[in-house]
N, CA and C of each residue as an Amber inpcrd file, in Angstrom:
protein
   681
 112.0620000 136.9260000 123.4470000 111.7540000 136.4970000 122.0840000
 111.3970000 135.0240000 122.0630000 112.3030000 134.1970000 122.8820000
 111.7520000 132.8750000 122.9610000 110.6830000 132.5910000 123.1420000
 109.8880000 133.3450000 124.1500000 108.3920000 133.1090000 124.8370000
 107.7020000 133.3010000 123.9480000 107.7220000 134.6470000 123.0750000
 107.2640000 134.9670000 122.1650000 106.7350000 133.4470000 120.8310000
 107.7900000 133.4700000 120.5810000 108.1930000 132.1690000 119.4170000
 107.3380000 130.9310000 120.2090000 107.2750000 130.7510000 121.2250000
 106.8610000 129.3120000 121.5320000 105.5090000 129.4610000 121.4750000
 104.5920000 130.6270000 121.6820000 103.0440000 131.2940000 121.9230000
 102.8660000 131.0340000 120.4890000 103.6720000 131.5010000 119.7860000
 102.6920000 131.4660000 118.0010000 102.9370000 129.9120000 118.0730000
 103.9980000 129.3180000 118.4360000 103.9020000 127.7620000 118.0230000
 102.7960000 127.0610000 118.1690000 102.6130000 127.2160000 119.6420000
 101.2840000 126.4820000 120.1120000 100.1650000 127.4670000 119.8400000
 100.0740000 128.4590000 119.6490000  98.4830000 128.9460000 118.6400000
  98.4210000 128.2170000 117.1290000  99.7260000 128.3380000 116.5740000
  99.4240000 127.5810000 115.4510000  99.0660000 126.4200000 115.0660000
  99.9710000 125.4620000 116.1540000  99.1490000 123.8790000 116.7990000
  97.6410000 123.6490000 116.4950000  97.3000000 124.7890000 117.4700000
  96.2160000 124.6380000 117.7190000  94.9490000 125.0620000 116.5710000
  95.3360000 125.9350000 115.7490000  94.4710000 126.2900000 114.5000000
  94.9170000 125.0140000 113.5770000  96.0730000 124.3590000 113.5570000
  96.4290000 123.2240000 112.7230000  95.2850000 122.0390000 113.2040000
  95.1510000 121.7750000 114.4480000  94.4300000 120.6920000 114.8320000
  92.9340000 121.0110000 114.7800000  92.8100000 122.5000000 114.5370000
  90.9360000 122.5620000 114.7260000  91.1440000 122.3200000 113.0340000
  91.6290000 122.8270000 112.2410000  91.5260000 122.4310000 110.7250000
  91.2190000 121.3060000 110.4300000  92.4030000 120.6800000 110.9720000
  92.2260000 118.9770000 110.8340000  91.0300000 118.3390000 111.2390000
  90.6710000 118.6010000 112.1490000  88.8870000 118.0770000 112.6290000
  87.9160000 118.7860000 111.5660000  88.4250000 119.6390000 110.9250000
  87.1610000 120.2740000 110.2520000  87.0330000 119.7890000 109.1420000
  88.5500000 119.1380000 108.4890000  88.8500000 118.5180000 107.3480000
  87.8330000 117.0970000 107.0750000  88.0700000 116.4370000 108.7280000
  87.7980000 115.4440000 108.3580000  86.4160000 114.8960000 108.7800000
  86.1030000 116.2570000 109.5870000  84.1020000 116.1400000 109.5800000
  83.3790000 116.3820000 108.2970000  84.3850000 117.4640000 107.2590000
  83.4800000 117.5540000 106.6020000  83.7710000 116.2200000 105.1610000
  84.9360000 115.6890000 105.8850000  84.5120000 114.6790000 104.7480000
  83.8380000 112.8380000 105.1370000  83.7020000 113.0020000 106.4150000
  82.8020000 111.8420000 106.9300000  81.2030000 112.9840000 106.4360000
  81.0520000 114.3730000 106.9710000  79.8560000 114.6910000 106.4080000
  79.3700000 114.6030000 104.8750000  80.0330000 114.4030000 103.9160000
  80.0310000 114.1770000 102.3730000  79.4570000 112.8980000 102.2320000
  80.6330000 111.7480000 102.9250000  80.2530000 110.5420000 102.9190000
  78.8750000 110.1910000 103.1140000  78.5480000 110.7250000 104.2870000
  76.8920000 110.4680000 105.0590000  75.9390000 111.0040000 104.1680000
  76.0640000 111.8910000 103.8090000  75.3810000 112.7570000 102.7390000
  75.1810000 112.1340000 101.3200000  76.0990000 111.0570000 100.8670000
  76.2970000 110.0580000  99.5630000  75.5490000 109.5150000  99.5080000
  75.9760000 108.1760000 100.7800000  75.2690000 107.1980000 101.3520000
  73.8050000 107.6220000 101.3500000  73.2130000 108.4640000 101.8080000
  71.9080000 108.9770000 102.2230000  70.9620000 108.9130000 100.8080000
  71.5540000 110.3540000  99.8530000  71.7080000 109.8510000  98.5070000
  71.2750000 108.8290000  97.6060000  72.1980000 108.1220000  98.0100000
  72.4610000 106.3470000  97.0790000  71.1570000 105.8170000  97.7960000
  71.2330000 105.9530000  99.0670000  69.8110000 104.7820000  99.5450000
  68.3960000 105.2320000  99.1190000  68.3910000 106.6700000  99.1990000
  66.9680000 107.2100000  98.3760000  66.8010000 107.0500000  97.1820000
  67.7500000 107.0060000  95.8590000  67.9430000 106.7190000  94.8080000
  67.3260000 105.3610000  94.4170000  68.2230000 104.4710000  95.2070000
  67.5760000 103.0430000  95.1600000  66.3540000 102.7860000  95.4660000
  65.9760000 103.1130000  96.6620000  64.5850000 103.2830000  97.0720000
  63.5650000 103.7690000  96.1770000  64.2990000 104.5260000  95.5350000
  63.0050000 105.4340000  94.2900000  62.9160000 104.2730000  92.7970000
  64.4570000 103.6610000  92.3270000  64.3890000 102.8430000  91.7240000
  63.4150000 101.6060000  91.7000000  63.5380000 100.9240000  93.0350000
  62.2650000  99.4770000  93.5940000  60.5600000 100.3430000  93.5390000
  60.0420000 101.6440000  94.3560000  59.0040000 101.9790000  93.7630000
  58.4690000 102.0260000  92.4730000  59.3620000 102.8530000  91.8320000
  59.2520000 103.4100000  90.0370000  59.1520000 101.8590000  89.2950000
  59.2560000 101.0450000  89.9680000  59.6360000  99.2760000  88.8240000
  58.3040000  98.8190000  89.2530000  57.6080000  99.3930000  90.5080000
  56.4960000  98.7750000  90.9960000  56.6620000  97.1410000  91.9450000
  57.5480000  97.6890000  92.5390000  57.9130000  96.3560000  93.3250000
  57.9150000  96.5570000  94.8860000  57.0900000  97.9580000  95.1230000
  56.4210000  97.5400000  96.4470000  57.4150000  98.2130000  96.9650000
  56.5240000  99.3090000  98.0490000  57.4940000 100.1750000  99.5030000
  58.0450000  99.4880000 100.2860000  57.5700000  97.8750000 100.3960000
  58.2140000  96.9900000 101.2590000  59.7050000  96.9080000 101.0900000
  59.5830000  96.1540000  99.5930000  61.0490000  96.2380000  99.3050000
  61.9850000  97.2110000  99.1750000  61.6980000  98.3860000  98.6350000
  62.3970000  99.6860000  98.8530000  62.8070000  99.8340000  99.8930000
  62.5520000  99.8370000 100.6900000  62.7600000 100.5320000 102.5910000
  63.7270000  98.8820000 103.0620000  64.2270000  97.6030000 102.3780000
  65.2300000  96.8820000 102.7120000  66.2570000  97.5570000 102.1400000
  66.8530000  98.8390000 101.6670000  67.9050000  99.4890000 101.6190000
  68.1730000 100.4770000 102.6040000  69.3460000 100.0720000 103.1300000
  70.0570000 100.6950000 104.1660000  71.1760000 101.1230000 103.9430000
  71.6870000 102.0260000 105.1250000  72.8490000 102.9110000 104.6190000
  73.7540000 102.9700000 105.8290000  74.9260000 102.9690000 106.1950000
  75.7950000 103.4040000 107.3610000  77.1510000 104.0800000 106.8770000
  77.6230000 104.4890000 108.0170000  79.6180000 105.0860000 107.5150000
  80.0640000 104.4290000 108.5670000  81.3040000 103.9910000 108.1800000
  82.0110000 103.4270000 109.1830000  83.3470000 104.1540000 109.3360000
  84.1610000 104.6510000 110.5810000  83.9790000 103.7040000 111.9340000
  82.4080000 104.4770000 112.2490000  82.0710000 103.5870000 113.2700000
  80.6330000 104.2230000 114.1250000  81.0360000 105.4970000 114.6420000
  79.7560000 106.4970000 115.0590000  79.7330000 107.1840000 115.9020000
  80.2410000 108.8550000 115.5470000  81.2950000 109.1520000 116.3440000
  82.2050000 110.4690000 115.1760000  83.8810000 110.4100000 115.9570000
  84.3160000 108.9360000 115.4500000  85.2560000 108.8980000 115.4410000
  85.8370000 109.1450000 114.0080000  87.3730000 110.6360000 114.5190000
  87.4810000 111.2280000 113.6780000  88.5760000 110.2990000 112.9950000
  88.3570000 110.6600000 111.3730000  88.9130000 109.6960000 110.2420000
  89.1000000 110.8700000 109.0350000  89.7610000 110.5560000 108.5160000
  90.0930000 110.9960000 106.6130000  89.8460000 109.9000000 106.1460000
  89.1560000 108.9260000 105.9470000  89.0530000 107.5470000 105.5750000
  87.4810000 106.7290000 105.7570000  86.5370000 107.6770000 105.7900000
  85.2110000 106.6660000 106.3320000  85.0030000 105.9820000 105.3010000
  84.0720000 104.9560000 105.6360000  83.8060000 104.1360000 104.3810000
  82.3530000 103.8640000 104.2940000  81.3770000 104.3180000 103.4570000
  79.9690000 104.3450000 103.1240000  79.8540000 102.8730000 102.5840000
  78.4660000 102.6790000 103.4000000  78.0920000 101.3140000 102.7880000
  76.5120000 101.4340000 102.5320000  76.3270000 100.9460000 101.2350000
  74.8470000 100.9190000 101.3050000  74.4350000  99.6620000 100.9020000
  73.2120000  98.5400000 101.7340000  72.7960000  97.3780000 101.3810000
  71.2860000  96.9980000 101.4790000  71.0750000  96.0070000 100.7970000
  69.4990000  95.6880000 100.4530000  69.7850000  94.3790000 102.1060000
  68.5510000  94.3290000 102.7240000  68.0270000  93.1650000 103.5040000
  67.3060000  91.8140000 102.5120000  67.5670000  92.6420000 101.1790000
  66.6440000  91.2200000 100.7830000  67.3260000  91.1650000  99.4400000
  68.5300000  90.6860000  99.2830000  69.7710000  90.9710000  98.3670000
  69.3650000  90.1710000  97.5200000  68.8750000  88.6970000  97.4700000
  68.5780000  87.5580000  96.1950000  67.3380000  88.3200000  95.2870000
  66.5310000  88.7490000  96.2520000  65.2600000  89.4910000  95.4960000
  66.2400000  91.0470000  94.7680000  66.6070000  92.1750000  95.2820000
  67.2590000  93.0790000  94.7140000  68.0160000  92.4410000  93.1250000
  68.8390000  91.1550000  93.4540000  70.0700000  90.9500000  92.7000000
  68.9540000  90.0430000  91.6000000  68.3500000  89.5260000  91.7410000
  67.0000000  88.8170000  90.6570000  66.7680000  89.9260000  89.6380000
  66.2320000  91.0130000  90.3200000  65.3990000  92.1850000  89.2540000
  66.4990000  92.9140000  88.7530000  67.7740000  93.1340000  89.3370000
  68.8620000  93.4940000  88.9400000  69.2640000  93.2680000  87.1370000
  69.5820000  91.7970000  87.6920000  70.1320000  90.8800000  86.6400000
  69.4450000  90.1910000  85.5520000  68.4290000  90.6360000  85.9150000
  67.0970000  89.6020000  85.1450000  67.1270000  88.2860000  84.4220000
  68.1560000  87.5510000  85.7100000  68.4090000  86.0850000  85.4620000
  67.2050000  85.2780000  85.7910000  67.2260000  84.1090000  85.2880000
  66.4200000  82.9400000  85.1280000  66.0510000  82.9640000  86.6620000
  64.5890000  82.5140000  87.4210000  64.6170000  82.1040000  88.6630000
  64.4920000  80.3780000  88.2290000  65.1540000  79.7350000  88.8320000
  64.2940000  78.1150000  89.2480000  64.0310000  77.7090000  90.1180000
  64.0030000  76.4830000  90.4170000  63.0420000  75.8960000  91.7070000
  64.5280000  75.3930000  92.1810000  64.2530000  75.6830000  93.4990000
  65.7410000  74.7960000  94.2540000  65.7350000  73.3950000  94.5650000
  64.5530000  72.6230000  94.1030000  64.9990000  71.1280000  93.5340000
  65.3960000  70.7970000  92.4740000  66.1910000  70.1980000  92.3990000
  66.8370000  69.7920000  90.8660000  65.8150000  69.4500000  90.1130000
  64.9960000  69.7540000  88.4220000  64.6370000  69.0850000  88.1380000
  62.9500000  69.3790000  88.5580000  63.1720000  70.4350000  89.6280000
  61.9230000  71.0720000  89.8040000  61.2100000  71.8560000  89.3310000
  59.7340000  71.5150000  89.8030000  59.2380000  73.0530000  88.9190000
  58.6100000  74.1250000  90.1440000  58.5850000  76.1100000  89.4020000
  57.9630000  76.6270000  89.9790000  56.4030000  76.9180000  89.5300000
  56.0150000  76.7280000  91.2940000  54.3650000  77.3400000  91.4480000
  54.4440000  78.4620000  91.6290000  53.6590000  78.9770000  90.5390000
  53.3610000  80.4230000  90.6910000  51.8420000  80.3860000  90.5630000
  51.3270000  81.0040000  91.9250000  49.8370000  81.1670000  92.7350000
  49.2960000  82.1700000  91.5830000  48.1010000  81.6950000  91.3820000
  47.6070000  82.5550000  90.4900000  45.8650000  83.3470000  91.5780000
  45.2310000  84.4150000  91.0970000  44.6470000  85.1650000  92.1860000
  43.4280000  84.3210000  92.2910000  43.6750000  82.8630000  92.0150000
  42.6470000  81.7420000  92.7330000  42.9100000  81.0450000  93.8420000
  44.0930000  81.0780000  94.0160000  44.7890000  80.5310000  95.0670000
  44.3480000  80.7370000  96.3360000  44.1570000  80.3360000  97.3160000
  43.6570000  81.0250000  98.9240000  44.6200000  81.7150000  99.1670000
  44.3030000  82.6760000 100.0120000  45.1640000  83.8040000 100.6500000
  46.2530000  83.1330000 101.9890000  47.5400000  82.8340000 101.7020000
  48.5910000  82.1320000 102.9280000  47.9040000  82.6340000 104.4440000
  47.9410000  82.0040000 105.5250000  47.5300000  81.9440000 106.6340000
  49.2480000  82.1930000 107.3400000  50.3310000  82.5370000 106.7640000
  51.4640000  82.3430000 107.7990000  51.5050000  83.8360000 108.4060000
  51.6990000  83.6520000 109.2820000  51.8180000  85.3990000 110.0770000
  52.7800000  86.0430000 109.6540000  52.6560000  87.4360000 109.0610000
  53.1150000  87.9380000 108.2620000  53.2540000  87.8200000 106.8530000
  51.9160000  87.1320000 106.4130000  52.1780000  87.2050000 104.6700000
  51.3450000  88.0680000 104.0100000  50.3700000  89.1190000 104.7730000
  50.0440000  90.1670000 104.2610000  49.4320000  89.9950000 103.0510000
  48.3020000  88.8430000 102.9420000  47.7320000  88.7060000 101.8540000
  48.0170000  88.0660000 100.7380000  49.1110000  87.7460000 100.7220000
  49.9590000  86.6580000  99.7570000  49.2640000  85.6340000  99.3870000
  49.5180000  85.2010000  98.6800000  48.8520000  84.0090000  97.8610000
  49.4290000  82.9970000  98.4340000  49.2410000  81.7220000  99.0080000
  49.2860000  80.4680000  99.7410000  50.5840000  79.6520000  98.2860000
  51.3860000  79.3380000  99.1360000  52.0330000  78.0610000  98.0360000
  51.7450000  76.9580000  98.1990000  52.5750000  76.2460000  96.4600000
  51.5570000  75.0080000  96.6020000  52.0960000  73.8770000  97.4900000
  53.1210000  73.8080000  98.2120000  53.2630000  72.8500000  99.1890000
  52.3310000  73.0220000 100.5820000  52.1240000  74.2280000 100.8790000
  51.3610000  75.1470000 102.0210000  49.7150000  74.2840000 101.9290000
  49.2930000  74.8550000 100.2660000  47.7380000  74.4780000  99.9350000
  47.9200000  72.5120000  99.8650000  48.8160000  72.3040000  99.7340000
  48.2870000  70.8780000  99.3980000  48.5240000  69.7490000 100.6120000
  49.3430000  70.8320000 101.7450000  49.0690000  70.2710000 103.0030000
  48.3460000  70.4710000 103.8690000  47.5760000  71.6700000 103.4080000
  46.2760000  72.0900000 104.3950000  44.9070000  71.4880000 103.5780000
  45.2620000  71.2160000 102.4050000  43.5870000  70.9540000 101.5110000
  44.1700000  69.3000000 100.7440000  44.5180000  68.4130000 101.9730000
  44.7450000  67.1670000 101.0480000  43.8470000  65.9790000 100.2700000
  42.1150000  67.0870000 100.8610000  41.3320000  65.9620000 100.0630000
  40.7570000  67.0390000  98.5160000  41.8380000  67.6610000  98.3020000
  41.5360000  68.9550000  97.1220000  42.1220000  67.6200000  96.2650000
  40.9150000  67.3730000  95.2950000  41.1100000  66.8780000  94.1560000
  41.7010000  67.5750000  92.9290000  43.0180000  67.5910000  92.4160000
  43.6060000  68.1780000  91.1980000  43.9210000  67.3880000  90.5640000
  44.2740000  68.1830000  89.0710000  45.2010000  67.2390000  87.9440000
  45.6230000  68.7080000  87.2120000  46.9140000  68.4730000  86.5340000
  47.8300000  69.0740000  85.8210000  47.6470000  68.8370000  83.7070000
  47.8280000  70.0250000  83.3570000  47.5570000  70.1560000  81.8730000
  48.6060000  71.0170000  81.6590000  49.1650000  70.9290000  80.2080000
  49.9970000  71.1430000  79.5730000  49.4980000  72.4500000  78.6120000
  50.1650000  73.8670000  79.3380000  49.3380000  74.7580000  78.2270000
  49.4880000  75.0270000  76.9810000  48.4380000  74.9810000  76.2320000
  48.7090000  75.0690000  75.4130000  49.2720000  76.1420000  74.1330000
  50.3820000  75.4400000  73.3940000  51.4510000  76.0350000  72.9770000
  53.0290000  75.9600000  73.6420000  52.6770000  75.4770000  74.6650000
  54.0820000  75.7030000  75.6860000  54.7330000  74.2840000  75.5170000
  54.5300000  73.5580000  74.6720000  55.4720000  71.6950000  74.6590000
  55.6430000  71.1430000  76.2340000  54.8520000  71.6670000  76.4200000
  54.8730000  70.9670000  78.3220000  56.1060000  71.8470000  79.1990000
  56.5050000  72.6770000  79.0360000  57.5930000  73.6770000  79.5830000
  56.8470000  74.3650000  80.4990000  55.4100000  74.3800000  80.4850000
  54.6630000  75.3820000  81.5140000  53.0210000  74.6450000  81.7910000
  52.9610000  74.1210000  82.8420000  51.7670000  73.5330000  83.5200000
  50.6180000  73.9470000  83.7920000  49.4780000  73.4480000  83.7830000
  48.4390000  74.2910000  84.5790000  47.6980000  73.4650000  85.4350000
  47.8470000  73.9000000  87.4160000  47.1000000  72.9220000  88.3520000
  45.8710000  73.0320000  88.5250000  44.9080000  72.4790000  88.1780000
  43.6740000  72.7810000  87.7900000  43.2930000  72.2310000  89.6850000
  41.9860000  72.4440000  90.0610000  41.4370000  72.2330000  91.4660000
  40.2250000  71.5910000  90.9230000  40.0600000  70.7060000  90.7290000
  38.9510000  69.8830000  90.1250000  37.0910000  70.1730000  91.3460000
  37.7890000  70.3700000  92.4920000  36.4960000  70.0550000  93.2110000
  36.7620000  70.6850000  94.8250000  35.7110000  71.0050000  95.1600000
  36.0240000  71.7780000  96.7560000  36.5930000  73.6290000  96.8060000
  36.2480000  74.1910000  95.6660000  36.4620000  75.4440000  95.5960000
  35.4050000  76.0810000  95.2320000  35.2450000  77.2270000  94.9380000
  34.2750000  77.9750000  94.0170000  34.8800000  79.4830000  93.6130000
  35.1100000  80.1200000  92.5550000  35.3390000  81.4200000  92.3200000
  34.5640000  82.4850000  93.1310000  35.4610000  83.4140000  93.8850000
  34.6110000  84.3550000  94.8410000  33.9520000  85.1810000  93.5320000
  32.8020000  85.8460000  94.3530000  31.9810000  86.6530000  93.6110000
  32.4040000  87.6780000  94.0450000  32.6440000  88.0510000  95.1380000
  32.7000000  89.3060000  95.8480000  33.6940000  90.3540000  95.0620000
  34.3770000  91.7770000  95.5220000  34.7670000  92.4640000  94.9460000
  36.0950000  91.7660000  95.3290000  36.8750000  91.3070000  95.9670000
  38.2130000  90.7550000  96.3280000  38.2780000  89.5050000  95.6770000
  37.2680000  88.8050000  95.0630000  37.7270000  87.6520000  93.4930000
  37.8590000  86.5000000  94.8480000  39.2640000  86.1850000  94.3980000
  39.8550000  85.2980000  95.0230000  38.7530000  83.5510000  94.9690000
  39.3970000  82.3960000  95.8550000  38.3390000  81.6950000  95.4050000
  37.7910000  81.3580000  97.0820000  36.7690000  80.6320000  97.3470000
  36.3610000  80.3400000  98.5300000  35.9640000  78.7890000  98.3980000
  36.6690000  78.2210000 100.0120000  36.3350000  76.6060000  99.8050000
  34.7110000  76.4170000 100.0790000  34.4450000  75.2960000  99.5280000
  33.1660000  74.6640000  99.4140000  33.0250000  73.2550000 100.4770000
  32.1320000  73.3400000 100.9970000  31.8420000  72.2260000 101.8830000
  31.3890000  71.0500000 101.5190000  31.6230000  69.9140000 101.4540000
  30.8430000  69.1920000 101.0410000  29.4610000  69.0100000 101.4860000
  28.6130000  68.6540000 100.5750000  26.6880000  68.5660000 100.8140000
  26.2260000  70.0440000 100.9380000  27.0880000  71.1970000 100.3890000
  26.7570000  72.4020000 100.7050000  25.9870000  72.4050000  99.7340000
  25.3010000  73.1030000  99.2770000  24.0680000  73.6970000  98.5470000
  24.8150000  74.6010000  97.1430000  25.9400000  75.1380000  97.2320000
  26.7950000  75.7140000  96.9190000  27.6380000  74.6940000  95.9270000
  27.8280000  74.5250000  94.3970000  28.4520000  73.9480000  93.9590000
  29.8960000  74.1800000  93.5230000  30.8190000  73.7690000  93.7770000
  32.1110000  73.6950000  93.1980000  32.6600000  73.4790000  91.8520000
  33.6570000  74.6610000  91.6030000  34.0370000  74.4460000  90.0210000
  35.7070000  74.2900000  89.8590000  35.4950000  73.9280000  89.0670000
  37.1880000  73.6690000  88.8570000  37.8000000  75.1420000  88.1050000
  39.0050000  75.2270000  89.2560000  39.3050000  75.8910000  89.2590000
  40.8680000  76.5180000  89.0320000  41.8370000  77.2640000  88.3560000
  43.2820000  76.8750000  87.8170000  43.8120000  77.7100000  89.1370000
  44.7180000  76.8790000  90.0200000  45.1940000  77.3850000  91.5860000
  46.5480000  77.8500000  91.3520000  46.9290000  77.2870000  90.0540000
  48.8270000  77.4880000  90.2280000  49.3010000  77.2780000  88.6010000
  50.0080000  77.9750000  88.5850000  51.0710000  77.5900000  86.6850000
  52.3980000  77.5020000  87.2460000  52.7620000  76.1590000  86.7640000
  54.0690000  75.5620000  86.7750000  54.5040000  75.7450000  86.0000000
  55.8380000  76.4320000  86.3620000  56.8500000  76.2430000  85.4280000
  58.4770000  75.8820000  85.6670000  59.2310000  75.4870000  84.6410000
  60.9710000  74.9760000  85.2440000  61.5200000  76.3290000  85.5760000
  61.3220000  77.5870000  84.5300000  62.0810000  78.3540000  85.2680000
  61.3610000  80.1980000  84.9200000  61.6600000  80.8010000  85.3940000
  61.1860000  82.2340000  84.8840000  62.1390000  83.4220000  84.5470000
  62.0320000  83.9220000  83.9210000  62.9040000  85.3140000  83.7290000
  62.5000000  86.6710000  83.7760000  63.1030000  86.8500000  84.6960000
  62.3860000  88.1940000  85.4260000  63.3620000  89.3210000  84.6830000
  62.1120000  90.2320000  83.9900000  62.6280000  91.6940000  83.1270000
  64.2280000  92.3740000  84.0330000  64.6030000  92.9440000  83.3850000
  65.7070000  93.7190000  84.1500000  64.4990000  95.1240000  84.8580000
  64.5080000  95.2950000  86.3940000  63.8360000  96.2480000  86.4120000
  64.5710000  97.1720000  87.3850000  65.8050000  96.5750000  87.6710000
  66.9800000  97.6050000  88.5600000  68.1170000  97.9390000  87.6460000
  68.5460000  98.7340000  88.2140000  70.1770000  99.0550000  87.8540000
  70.8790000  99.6420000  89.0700000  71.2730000  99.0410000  89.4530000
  71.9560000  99.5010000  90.9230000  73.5340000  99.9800000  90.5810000
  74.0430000  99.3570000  89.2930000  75.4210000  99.8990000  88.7390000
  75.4670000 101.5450000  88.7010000  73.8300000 102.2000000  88.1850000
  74.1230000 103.5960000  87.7070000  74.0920000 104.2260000  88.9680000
  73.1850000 103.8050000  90.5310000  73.5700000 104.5690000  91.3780000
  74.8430000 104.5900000  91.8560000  75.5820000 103.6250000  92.0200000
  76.7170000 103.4890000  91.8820000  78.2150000 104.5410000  91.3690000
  77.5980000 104.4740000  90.3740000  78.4950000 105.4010000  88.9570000
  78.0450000 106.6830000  89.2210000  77.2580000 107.0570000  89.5930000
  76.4200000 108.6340000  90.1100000  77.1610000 108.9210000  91.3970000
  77.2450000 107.9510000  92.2270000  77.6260000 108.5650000  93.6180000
  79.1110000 109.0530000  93.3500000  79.9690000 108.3300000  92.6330000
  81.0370000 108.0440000  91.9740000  82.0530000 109.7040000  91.4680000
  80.7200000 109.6630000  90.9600000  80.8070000 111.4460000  90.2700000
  80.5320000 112.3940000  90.8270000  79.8240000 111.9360000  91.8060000
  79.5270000 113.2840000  92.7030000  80.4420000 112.9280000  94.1060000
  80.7000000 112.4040000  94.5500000  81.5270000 112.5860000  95.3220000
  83.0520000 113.2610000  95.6470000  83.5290000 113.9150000  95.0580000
  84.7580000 115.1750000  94.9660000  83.5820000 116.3900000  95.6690000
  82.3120000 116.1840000  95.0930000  81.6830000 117.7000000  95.0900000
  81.5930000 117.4630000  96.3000000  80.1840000 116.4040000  96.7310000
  79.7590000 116.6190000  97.9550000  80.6220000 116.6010000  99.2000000
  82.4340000 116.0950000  99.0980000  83.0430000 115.9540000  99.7860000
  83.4500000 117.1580000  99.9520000  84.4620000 118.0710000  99.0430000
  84.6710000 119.1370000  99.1770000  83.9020000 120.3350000  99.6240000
  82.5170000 120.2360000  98.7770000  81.7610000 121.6370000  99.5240000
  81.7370000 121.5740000 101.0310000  81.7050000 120.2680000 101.6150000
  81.4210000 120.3090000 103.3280000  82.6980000 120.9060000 103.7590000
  83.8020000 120.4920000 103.1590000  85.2410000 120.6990000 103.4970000
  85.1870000 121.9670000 103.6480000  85.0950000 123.1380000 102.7480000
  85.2840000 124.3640000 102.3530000  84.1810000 124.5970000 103.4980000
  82.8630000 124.1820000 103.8060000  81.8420000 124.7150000 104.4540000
  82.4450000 124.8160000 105.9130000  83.5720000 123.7360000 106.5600000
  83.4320000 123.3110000 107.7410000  84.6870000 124.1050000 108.1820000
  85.8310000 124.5430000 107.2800000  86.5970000 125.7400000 107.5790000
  86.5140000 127.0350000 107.5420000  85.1830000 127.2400000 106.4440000
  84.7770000 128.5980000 106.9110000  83.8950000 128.9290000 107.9790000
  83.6020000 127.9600000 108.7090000  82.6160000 128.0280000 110.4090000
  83.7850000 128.3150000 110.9860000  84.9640000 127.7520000 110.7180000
  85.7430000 127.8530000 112.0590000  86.5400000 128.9920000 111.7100000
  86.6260000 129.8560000 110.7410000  87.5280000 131.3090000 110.7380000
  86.5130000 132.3330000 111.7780000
């Protein structure tokens, strides 16, 4: 009878410990499954606002611990690579210039196209343009209606408006044949306020609510594989 008694012990052990792994795959599998979730969510949020696949695809997702070390405890993390930009459109706080007292250039589609590797067409800033074009004659105007709160950098000479289908403007040579017009390269301003065009709270609050489900169905899924 003893032998007996000790055989169910250790069979039962052993259905106790495959449970337990099944318990807790299927709730690191829930987790992964959240996470996954939450990062497509967000991702769909930055498209739908029109703020570019670039930025969408800086949301990332992991569970921790690494790998499939087994846990009742993983912990989902999901984060942006480009968190000041995310947390800007978020919050739709004021941007300013990070000099005190400064103002922002915002390139308008006269501006030359930036030359830095990797700017993918970007519009040149104005510290960039006014150290590559220092015999670009400008002067600054006050637009009107704005009490001087918002600037306009006019390019007095050495440009010309492109004709072509891509706009943009093209420099002018001097003694070229080709005359130069003045042209508005940049609007200054102290500060901007960018619309609210995220909500990263509601994916948040969504994962929130669904997580009992997606945890449990794996649970229930991952003990009925093993009967």
């Amino acid at each position: 009878m003893t032998d007996v008694k000790l055989a169910l012990v250790g069979n039962l052990q052993k259905t106790l410990d495959a449970e337990r792994s099944a318990v807790a795959r299927g709730i690191r599998g829930g987790m992964e499954a959240l996470t996954d979730l939450g990062k497509t969510r967000l991702r769909q949020q930055v498209t739908r606002a029109g703020l570019g696949e670039r930025l969408s695809k800086t949301w990332r997702n992991r569970v921790y611990p690494p790998g499939r070390v087994e846990t009742f405890e993983p912990a989902g993390l999901i984060w942006s690579n480009a968190p000041h930009i995310v947390r800007a459109f978020n919050d739709g706080k004021p941007i300013r210039s990070k000099d005190r007292g400064g103002w922002l250039a915002i390139p308008t589609d006269l501006a030359p196209v930036s030359r830095k590797r990797g700017a993918r067409r970007k519009r040149m800033e104005l510290a960039d343009f006014v150290k590559e074009f220092k015999k670009a004659k400008t002067r600054t105007i006050a637009a009107p209606g704005s009490g001087g709160r918002i600037l306009y950098l006019i390019v007095e000479s050495g440009f010309r408006a492109g004709r072509g289908k891509r706009g943009g403007s093209r420099q002018v040579k001097e003694n070229s044949r080709i005359k130069s017009e003045p042209l508005l390269m940049y609007v200054l301003m102290k500060q901007v306020r960018l619309q609210q065009s995220l909500n990263v709270d509601s994916v948040e609050r969504a994962l929130a609510r669904l997580a009992p489900e997606y945890i449990t169905s794996r649970i229930v899924g991952g003990l009925s594989d093993g009967q």
